[in-house]
N, CA, C and O of each residue as an XYZ file, in Angstrom:
568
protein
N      56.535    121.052     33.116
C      57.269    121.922     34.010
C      57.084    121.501     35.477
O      58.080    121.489     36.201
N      55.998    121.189     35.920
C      56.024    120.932     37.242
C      56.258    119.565     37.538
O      56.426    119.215     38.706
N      56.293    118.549     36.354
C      57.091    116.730     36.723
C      58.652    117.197     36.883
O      59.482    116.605     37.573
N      58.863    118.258     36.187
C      60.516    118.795     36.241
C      60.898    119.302     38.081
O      61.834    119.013     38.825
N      59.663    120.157     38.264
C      60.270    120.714     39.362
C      60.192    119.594     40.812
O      60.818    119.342     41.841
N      59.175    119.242     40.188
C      58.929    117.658     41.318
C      60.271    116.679     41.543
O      60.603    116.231     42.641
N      61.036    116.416     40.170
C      61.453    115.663     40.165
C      63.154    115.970     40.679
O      63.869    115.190     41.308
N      63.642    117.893     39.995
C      64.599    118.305     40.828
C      64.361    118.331     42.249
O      65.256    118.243     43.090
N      62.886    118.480     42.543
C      63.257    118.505     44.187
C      63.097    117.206     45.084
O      63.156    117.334     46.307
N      62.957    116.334     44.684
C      63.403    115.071     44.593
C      64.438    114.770     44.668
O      64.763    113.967     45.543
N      65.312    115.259     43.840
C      66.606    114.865     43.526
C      67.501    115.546     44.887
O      68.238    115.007     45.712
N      67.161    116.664     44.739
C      67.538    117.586     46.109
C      67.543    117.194     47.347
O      68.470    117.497     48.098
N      66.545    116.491     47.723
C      66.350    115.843     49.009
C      66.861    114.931     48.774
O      67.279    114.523     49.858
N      67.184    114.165     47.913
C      68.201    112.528     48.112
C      69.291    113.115     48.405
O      69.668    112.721     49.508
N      70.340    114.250     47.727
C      71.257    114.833     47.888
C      71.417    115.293     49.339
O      72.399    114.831     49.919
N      70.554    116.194     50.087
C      70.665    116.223     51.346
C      70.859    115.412     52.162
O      71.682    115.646     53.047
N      70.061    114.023     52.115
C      69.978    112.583     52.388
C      70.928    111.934     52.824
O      71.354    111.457     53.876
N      71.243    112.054     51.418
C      73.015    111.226     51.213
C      73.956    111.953     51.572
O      75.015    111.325     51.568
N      74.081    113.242     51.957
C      75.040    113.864     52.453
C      75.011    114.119     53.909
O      75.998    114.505     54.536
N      73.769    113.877     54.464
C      73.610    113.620     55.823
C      74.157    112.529     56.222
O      74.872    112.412     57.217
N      73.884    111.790     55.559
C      74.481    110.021     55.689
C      75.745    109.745     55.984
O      76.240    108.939     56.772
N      76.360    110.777     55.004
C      77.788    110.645     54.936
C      78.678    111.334     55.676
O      79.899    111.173     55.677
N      77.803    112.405     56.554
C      78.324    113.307     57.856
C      78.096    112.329     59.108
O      79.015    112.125     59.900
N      76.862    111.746     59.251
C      76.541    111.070     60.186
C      77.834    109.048     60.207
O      77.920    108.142     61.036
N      78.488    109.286     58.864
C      79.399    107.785     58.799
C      80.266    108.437     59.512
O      80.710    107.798     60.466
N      80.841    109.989     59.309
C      82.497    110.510     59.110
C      82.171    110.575     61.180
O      83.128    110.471     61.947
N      81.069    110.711     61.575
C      81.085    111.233     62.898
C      81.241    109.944     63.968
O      81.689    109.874     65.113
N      80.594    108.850     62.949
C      80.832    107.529     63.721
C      81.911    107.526     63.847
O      82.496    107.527     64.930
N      82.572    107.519     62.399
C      84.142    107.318     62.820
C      84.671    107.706     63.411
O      85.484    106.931     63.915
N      84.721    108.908     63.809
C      85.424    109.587     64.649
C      85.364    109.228     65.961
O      86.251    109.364     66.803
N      83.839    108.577     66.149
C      83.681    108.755     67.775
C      84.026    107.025     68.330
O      83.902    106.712     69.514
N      84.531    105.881     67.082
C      85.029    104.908     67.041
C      86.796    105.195     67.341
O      87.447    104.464     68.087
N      87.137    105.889     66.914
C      88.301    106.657     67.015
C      88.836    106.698     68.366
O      89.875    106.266     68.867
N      87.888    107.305     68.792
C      88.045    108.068     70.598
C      87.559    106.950     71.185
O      88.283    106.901     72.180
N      86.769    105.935     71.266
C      86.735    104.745     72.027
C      87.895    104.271     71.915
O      88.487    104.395     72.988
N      88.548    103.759     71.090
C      89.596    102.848     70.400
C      90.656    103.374     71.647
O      91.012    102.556     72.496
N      91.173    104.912     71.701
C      92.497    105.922     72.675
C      91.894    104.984     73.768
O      92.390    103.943     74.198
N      90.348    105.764     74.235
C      90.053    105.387     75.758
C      90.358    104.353     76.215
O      90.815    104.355     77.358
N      90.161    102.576     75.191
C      89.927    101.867     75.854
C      91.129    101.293     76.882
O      90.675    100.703     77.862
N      92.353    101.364     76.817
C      93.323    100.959     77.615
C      93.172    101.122     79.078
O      93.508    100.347     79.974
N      92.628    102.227     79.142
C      92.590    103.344     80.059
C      91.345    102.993     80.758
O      91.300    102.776     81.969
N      90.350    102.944     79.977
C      88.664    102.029     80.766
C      89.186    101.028     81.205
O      89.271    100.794     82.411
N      89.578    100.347     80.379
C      90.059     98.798     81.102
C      90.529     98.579     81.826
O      90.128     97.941     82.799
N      91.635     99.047     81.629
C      92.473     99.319     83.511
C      91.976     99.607     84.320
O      92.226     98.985     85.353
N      90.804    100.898     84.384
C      90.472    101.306     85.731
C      88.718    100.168     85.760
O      88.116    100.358     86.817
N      88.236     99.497     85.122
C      87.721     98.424     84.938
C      87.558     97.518     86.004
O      86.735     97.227     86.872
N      89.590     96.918     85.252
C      89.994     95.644     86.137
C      90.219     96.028     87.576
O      90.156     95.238     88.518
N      90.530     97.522     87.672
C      90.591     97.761     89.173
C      89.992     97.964     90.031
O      90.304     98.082     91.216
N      88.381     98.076     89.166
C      87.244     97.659     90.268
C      86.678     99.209     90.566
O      86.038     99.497     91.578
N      86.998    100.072     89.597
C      87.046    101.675     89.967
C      85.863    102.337     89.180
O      85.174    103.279     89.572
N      85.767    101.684     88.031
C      84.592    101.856     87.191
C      83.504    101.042     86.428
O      84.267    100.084     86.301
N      82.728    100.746     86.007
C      81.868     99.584     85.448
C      80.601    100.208     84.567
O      80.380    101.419     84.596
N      79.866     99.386     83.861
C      78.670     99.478     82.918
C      77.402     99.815     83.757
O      77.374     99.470     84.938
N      76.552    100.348     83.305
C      75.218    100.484     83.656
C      74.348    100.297     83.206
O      74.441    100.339     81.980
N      73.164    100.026     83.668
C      71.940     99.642     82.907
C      71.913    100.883     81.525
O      72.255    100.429     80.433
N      71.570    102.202     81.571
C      72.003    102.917     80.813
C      72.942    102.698     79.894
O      72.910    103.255     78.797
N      73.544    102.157     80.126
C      74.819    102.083     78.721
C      75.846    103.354     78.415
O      76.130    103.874     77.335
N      76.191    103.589     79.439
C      77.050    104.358     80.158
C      78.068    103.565     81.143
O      77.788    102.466     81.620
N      79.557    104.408     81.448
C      80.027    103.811     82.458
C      79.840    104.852     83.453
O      79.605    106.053     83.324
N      79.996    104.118     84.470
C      80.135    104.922     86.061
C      81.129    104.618     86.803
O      81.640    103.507     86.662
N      81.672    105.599     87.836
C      82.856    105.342     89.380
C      81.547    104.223     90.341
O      80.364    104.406     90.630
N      82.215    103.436     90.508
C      81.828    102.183     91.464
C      81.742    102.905     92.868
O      80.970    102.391     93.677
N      82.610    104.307     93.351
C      82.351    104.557     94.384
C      82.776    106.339     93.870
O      83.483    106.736     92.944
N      82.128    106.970     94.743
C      82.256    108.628     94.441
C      84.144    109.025     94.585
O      84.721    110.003     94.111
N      84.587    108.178     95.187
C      85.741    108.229     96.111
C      87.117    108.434     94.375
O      88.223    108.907     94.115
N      86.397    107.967     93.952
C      87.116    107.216     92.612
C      87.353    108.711     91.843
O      88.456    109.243     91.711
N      86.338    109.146     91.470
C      85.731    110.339     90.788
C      87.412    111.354     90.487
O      87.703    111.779     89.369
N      87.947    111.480     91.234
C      89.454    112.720     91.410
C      90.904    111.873     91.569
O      92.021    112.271     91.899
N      90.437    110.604     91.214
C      92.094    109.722     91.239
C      92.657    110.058     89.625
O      91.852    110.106     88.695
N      93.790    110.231     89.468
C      94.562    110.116     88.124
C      93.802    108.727     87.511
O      93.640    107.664     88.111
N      93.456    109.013     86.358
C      93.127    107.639     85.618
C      94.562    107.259     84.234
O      94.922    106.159     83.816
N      94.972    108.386     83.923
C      95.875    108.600     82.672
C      96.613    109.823     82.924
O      95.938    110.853     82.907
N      98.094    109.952     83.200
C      98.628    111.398     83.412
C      98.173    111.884     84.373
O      98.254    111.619     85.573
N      97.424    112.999     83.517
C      96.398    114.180     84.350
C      95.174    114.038     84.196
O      94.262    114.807     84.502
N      95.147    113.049     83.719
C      93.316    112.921     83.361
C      92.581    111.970     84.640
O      92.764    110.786     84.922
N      91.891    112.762     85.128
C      90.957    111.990     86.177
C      90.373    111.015     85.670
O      90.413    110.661     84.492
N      89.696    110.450     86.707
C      88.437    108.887     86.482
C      87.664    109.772     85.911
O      87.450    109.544     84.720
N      87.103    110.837     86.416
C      85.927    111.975     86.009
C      85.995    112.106     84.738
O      85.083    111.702     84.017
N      86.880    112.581     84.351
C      86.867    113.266     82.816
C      87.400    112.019     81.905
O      87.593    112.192     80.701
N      87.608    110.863     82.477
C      87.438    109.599     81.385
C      85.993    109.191     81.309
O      85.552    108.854     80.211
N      85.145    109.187     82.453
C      84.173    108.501     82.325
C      83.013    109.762     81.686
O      81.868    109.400     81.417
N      83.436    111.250     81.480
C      82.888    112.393     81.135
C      82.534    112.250     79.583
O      81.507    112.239     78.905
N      83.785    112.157     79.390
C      84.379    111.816     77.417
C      83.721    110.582     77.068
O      83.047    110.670     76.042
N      83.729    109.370     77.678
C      83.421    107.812     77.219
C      82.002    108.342     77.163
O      81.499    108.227     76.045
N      81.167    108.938     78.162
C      79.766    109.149     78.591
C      79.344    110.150     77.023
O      78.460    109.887     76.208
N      80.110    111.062     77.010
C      79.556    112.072     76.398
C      79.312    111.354     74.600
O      78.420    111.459     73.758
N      80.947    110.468     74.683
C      80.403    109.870     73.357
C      79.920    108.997     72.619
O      79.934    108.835     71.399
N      79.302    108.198     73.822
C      78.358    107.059     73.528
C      77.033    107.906     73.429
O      76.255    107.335     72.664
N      76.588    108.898     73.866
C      75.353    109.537     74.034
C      74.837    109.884     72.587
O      73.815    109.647     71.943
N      76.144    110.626     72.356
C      76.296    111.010     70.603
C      76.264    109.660     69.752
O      75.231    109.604     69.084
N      77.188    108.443     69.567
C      76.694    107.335     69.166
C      75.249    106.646     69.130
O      74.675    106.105     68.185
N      74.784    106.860     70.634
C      73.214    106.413     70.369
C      72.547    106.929     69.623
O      71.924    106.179     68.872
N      72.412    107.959     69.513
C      72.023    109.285     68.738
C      72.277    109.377     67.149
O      71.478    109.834     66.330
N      73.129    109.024     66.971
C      73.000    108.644     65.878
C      72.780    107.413     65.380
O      72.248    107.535     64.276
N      72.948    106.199     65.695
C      72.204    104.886     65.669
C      71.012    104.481     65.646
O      70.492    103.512     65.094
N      70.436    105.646     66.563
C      68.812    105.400     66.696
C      68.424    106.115     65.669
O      67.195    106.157     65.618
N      69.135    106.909     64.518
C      68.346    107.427     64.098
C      68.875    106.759     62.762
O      67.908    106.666     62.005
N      69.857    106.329     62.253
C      70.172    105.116     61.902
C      68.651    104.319     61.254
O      67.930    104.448     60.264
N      68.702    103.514     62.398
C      67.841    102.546     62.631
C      66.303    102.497     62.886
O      65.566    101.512     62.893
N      65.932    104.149     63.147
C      64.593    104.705     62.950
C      63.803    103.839     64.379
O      62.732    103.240     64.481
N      65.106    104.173     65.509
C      64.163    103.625     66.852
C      64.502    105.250     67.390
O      64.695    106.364     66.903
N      64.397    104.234     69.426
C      64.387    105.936     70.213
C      66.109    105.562     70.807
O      66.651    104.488     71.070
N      66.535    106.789     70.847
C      67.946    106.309     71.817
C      68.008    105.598     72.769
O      69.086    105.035     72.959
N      66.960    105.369     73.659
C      66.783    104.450     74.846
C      66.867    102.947     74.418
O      67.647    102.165     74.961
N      66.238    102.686     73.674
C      66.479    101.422     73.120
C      67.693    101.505     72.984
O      68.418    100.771     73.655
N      68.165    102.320     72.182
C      69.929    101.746     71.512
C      70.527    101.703     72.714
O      71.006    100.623     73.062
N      70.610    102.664     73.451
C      71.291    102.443     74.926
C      71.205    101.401     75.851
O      72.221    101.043     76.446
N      69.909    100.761     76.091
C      69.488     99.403     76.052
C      70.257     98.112     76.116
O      70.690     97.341     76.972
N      70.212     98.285     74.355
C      70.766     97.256     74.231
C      72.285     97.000     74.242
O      72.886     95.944     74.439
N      72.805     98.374     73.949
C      74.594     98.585     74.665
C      74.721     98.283     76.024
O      75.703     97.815     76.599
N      73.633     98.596     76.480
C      73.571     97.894     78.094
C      74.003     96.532     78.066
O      74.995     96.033     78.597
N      73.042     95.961     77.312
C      72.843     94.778     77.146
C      74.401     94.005     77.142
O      75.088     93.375     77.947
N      74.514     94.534     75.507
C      75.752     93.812     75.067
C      76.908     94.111     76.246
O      77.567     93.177     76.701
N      77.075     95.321     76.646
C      78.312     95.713     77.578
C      78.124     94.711     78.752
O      79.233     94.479     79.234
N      77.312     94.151     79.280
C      76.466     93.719     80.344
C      77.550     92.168     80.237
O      78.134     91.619     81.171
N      77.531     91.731     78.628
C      77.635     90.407     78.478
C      78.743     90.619     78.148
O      79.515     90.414     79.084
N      79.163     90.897     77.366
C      81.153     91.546     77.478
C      81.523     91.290     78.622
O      81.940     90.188     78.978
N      81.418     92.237     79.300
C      82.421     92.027     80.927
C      82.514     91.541     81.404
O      81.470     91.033     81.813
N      83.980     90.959     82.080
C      84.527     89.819     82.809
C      84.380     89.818     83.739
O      84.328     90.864     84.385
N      84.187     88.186     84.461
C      83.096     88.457     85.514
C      83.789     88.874     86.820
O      83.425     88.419     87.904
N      84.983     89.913     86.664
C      85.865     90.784     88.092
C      85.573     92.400     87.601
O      86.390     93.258     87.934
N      84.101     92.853     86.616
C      84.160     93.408     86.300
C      82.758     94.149     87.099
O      82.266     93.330     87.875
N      82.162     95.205     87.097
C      81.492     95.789     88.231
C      79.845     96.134     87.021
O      79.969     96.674     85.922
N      78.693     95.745     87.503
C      77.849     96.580     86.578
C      76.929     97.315     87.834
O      76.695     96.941     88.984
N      76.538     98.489     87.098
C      75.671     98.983     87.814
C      73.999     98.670     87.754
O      73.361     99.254     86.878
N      73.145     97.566     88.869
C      71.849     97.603     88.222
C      71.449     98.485     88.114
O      72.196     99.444     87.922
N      69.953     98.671     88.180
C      68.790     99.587     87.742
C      68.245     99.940     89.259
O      67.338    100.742     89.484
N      68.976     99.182     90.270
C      68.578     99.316     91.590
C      69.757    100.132     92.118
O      69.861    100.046     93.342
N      70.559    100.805     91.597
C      71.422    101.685     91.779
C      72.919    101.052     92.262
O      73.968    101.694     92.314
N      72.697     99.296     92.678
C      73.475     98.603     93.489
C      74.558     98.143     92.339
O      74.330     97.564     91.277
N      75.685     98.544     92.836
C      76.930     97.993     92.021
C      77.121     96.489     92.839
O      76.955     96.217     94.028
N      77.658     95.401     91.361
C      77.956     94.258     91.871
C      78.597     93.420     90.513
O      78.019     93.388     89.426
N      79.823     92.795     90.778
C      80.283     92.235     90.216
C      79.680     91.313     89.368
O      78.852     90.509     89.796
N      80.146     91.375     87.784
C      79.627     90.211     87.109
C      79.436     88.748     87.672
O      78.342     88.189     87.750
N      80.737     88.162     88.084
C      80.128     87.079     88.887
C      79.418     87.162     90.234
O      79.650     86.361     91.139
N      78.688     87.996     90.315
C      77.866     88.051     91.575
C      76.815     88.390     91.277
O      76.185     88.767     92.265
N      75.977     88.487     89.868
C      74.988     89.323     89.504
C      74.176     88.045     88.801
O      74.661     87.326     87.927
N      72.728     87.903     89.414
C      71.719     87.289     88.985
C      70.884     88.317     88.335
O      70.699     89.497     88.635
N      70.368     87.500     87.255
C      69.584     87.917     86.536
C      68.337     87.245     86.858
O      68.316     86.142     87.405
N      66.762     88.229     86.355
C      65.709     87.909     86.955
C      65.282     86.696     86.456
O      65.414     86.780     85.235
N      64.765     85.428     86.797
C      64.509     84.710     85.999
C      62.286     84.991     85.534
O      61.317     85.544     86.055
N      62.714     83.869     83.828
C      61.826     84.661     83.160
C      60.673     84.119     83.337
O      59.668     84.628     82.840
């Protein structure tokens, strides 16, 4: 009786498991989804020198000034870079847990990769708060 109850509750927790798993795929997707709309719209205001990557792994307005211009319709720079922000946060978040690190890392290394993506008329923000164009940005040597 009790290898039985051991073994239903066993079974129970894989079930939770796997159904966590499978909430945490349906949410990726979704939030792959909403990158996919944004990106036209990042990019453009991108190439225009209005927004860029950050050490964080986040985007930011290159200047505050930016923040209340139309980016799409009616949609501000603000509330593009609000939405992109809000759902990479949620992506890390679930990645790191994914992958059984801390979100900082995952953010990190989206830093990272976003860092090496962007073309070099494209703006990153260092860690020194200083925005500067990919081709204008040295890296520390090691």
């Amino acid at each position: 009786m009790k290898a039985m109850t051991i073994a239903m509750t066993g079974l129970f927790c894989l079930f939770l498991a796997l159904t966590a798993m499978a909430d945490d795929a349906a949410e990726i997707g979704k939030l792959k989804e909403n990158f996919k709309k944004r990106y036209p719209t990042i990019l453009k205001l991108k190439d225009a020198g209005k927004i860029g990557e950050t050490t964080k792994g986040k985007i930011g307005a290159v200047k505050a000034a930016y923040l209340e211009e139309k980016a799409s319709g009616e949609t501000t720079v603000r509330a593009i870079i609000a939405a992109e922000n809000t759902d990479r946060d949620r992506l890390y978040v679930l990645m790191a847990k994914q992958a059984e690190t801390t979100v900082d890392k995952v953010a990190a290394r989206a830093a990272k990769r976003n860092f090496g993506k962007a073309s070099l008329e494209h703006y990153l923000k260092l860690k020194s708060g200083k925005w500067v164009k990919k081709k204008d940005y040295k890296r520390n040597p090691r």
